[in-house]
C-alpha positions in Angstrom: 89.1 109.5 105.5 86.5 107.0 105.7 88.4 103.4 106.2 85.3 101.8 104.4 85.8 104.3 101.0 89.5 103.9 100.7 89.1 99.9 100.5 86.5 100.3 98.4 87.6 102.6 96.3 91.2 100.6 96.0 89.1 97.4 95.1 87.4 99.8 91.8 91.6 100.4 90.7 92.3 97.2 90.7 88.9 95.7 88.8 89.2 98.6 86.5 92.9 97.0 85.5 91.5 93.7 85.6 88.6 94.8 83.4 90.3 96.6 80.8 93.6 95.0 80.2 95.0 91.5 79.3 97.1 91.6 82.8 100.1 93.1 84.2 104.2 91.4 83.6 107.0 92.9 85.4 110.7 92.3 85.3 113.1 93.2 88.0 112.5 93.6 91.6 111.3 96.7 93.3 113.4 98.1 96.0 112.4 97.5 99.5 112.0 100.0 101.7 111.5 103.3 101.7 110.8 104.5 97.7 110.5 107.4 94.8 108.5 105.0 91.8 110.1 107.3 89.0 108.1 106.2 85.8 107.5 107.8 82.3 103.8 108.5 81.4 102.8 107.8 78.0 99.3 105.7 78.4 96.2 106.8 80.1 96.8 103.6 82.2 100.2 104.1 84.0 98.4 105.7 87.5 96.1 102.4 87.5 98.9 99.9 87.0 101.0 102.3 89.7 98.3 101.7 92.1 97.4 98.0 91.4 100.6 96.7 91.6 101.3 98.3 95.2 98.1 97.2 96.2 98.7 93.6 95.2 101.8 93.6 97.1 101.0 95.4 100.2 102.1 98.4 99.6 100.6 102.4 100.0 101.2 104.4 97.3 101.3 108.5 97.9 101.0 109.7 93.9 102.0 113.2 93.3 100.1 115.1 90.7 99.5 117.8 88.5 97.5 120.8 90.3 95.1 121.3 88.3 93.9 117.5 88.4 94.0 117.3 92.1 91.3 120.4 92.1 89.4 118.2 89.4 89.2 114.7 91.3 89.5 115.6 94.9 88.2 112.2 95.4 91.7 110.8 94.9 92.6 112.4 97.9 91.5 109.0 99.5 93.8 106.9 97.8 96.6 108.8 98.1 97.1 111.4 95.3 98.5 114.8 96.5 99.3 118.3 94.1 102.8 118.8 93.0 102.5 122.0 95.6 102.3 119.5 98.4 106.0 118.5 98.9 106.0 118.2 102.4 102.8 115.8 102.5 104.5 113.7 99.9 107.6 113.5 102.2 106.0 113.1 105.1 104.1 109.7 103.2 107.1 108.6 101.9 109.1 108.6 105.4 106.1 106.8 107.0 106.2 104.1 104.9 104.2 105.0 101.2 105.6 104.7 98.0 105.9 108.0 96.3 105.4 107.3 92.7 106.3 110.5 90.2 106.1 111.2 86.6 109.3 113.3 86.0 107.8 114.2 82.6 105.4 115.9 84.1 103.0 115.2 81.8 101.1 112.5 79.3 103.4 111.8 76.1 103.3 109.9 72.9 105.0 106.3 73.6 108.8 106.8 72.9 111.7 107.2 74.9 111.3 109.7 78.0 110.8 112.8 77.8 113.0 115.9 79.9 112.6 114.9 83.2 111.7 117.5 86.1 114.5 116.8 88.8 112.1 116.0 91.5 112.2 112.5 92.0 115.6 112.7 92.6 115.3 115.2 94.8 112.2 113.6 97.1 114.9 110.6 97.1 117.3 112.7 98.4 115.8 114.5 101.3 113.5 111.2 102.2 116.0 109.5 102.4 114.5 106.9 100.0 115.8 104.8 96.9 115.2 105.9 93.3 113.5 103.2 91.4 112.8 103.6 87.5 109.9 102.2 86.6 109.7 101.6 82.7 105.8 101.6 81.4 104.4 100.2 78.2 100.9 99.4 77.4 100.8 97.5 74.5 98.5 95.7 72.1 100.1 92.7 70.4 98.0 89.5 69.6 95.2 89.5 72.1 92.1 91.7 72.1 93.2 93.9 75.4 96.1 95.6 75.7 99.2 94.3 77.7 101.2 96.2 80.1 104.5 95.5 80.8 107.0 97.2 83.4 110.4 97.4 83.6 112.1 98.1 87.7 115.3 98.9 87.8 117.1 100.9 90.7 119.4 104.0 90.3 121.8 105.9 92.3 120.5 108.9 93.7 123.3 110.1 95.2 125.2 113.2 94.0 123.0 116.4 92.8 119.7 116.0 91.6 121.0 117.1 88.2 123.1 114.3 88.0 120.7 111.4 89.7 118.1 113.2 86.6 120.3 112.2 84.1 120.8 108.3 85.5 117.2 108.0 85.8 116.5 109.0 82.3 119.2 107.0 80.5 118.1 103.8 82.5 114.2 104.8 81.5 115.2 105.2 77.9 117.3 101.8 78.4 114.4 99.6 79.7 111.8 101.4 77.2 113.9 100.6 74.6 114.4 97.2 75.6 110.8 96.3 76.1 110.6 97.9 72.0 113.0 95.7 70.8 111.0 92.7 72.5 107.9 93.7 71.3 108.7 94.4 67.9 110.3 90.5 67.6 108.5 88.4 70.2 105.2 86.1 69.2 102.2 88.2 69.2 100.4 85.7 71.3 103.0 85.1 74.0 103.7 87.9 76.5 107.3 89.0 76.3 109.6 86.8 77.4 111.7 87.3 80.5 108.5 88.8 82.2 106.3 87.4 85.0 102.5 88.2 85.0 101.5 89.7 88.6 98.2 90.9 87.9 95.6 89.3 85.9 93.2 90.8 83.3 90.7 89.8 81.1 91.1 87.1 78.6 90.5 87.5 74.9 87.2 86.0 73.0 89.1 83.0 71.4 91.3 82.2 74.7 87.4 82.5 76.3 86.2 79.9 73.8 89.4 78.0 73.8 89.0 77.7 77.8 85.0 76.6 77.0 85.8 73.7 75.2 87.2 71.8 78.1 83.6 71.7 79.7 81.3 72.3 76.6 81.9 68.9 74.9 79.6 70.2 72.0 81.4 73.3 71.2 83.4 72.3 67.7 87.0 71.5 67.6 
């Protein structure tokens, strides 16, 4: 892999968060260490958020995927997407160091609580050895003109059978989707939702642009 494409192609995920959305809150702390990012998939967005938030902290991210998209964008080789037939390559990335981030629903769903979840995560985390981390996805659009995306970490214990760890990880998904519901359905349009801290920035809507111009553009009216 060519060191000067993966940068590069790295920097496009990032802009294209920064381009298209109003930023990126988060609220709980990510597990350190070796980690499974088990996350529900219900917005075209959720791979780009994945990968710009590891980015911004420093972190390689090893995305397992469907099959038939691997074929398609071989090109995502080079950030780190592998197929879903490629267990050992994704445990291999995950011992080194990566963050193995899976969508246990195994496919893109209407925004509502999760989905049946494949057991997988659970067991990657289990034969890693790595912690289970559920990572809680909306992509909303509230009182600004791009959408918001807010994501909920929470840890879960992966001990046990995978069956088991399955179920923990989905009622804590459901929980924190849920949550971040409640919070949108009540909150100020125009604020982001409280208890979250913005991590990534995005673009800012017309009248926050105008708003901002005013300080500088003495002529603009009041």
């Amino acid at each position: 892999m060519s060191e000067v494409t993966r940068p590069a192609m790295l920097a496009a995920l990032r802009m294209t968060v920064r381009g298209g959305l109003a930023g990126v809150w988060v609220r709980g702390p990510r597990p350190a260490g070796r980690t499974v990012w088990a996350a529900n998939h219900h917005s075209w967005w959720d791979p780009f958020i994945a990968g710009a938030l590891l980015t911004a902290a420093g972190q390689r991210m090893m995305l397992l995927a469907d099959v038939a998209n691997v074929h398609r964008y071989q090109f995502a080789r080079r950030i780190g997407v592998v197929g879903a037939d490629e267990p050992r390559a994704a445990l291999a990335a995950v011992r080194g160091g990566a963050v193995l981030v899976i969508y246990p629903e195994g496919r893109l769903l209407p925004a509502g609580p999760p989905g049946p979840l494949a057991p997988g995560a659970a067991w990657f985390a289990a034969r890693a050895p790595a912690r289970l981390c559920s990572v809680a996805v909306r992509v909303l659009v509230r009182g600004r003109q791009y959408p918001e995306a807010y994501v909920v970490f929470s840890e879960v214990d992966a001990d046990g059978p995978p069956a088991e760890a399955t179920r923990r990880l989905r009622e804590r998904l459901r929980a924190d989707l849920g949550d971040v519901d409640r919070l949108s359905a009540t909150a100020e349009p125009r604020q982001p939702l409280p208890g979250f801290s913005r991590v990534v920035r995005g673009r800012r809507s017309w009248d926050e642009r105008v708003d901002a111009a005013r300080d500088w553009l003495p002529w603009l009216p009041r």
